[in-house]
N, C-alpha and C positions, 0 to 999 in steps of 0.2 A: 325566451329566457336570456340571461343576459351572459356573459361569459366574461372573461379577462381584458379580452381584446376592445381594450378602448370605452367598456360599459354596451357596446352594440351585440344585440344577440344576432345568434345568428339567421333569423326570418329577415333581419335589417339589411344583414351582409349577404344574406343572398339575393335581395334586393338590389343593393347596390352593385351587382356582377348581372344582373336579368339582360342588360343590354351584350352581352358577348355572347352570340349566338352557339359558338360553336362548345360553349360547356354544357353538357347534360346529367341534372343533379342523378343523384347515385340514388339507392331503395333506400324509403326512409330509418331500415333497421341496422344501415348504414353510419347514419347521422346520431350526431349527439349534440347536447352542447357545446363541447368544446371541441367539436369536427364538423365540417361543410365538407363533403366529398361530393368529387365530381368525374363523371367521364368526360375525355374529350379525346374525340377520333382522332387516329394516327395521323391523319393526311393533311389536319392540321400542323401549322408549328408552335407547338406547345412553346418557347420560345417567347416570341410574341403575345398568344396569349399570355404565358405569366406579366410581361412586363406589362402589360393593358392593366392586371389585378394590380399590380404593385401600383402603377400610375392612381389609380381609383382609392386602393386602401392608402398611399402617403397625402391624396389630396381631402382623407378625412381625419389623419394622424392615426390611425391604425396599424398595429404593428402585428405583424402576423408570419407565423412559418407558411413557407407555402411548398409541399412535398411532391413532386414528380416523381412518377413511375410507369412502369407499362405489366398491364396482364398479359403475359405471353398467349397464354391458352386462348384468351376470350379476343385477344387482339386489338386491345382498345386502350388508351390513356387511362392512368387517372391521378388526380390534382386534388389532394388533401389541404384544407385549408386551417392550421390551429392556431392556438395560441402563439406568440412570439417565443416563450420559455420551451416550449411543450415539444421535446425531441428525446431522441433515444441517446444523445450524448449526457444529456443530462440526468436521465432516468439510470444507465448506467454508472456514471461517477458518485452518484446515490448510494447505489445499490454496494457498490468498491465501497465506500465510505462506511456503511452497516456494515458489511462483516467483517472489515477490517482488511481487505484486499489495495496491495497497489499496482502500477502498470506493468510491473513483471510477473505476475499471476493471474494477468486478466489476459483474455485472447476472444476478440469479436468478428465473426466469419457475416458480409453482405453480400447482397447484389442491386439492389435499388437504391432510389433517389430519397428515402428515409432514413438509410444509413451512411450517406453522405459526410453527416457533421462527426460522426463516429471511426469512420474508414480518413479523416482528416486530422484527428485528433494523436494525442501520443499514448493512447491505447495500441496495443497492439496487434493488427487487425487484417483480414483475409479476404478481398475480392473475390469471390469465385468465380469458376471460368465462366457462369453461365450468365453473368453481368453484363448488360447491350453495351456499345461502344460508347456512349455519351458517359455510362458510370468509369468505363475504363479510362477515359481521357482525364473525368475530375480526380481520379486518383492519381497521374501525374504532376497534380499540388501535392500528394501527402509526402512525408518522410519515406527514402526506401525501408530503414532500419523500422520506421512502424507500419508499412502496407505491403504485406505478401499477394502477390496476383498468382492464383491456384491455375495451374495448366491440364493438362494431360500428362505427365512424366512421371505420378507416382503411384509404385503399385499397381499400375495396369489399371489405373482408375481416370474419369475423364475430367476433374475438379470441377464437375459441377457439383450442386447443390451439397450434401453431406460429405462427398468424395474431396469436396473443398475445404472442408470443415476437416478432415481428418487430414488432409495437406498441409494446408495451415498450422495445426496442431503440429507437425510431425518438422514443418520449417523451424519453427519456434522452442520447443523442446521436444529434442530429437531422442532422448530418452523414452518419450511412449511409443517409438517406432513400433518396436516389439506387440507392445499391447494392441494398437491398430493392425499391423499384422496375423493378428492372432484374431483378431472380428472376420476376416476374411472366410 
């Protein structure tokens, strides 16, 4: 099937990665059209690998997102490969645009290498604690006034995952304190 990227579907494009030993494609119920997911061991430098894909996909003119992250649990990479357009910065500013929302009533809480372009943007947006060091570094590009880094200080909560998410919330309008207080 053929996808955005340049007319090459994606059986083409995994083709043209076959030679980088160390990706290993994901279950096929993974895959779509317009996604190639891949594992690749930690002990790799994913690093490297990406820039090897990027060297291969500009030497076909292919333009393409290419998303880092790590499964804590399972302990393994993994390297989403989409469209060029096809990101949650975009899917959000959509989404603001439909219901008539702008960057002072939007607030977006990450911790991976998919919400990268959104955690950079002038959304205004929440690290949580439980983001590896490589996410915390890239968020020293963002704006401070648009990237709160969620800690352990509030609440008696440890800002990871939702504890971040009601941090976040509670840096930015300190008005729902109460209400967050009151979930407890």
């Amino acid at each position: 099937m053929t996808t955005d990227r340049g007319g090459i579907s994606t059986d083409d494009l995994h083709a043209l990665l076959k030679g980088i030993s160390a990706l290993v494609p994901q279950e096929l119920e993974k895959q779509n059209i317009h996604k190639l997911s891949y594992y690749l061991p930690l002990e790799h430098d994913h690093r490297t690998v990406i820039a090897d894909i990027k060297v291969r996909l500009e030497a076909r003119n292919i333009r393409a997102n290419l998303i880092w992250g790590v499964d804590e649990i399972q302990n393994i990479g993994l390297l989403d490969i989409l469209p060029a357009s096809a990101n949650k910065l975009h899917a959000i500013t959509v989404l603001m645009q439909t219901i008539g929302f702008d960057y002072t009533q939007t607030i977006f809480a990450g911790d991976s290498g998919n919400d990268i372009d959104v955690l950079l943007s002038p959304i205004r947006s929440v690290l949580v604690a439980k983001a590896d060091e490589g996410m915390r570094d890239g968020g020293a590009h963002a704006s401070p006034e648009n990237l709160y880094l969620a800690g352990e200080n509030f609440l008696n909560m440890n800002g990871c995952y939702s504890a971040g998410v009601f941090e976040g919330t509670a840096h930015y309008r300190p008005e729902f304190i109460p209400v967050i207080e009151g979930l407890q």
